[in-house]
Structure formats: C-alpha cells, structure tokens
Steps between C-alpha positions, in 0.01 A plus 500: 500500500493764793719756402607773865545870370851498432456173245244701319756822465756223362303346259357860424875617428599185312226468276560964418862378443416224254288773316752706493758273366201357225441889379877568457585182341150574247612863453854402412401264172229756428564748222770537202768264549867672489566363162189671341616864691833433343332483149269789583813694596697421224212595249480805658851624446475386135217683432624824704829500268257490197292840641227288564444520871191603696698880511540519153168566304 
C-alpha cells in the first residue's frame, strides 16, 4: 500500500479526528454523573440552612 503525500495528510487528519471524537466521547462519561451533582447540591443547601456550611465555623 503506496500511499502519495496528500493520502498520508488524509489518513493523518482522519485518524487526529477519530482521536478527537474518542477523547470527547471518554471525557463526557468521565466524572460525577448529573444525578450525583444534583444530590451534592441539594445536601449542600440543607446543610447551609442548618449553619453548617464551609463559611460557618
């Protein structure tokens, strides 16, 4: 498989793109999910209205 210049930029450029696509679809499942933010969130206020935030020592 002889590849001229301009096939090697293509595949070059494909294969970044694929990367790119791999690393945002990984980064987007990575970390809290919503519903644990939510919780996190809502445990916060609760404890704020009780005087027991980070602020309040």
């Amino acid at each position: 498989m002889n590849l001229d210049a301009w096939q090697t930029i293509w595949v070059c450029v494909v294969l970044s793109l694929l990367v790119l696509g791999l690393d945002g679809l990984l980064a987007g499942r990575a970390g809290p999910s919503k519903t644990d933010l939510v919780r996190e969130q809502k445990r916060a206020n609760r404890m704020a209205k009780l005087g027991k935030g980070a602020g309040n020592e």
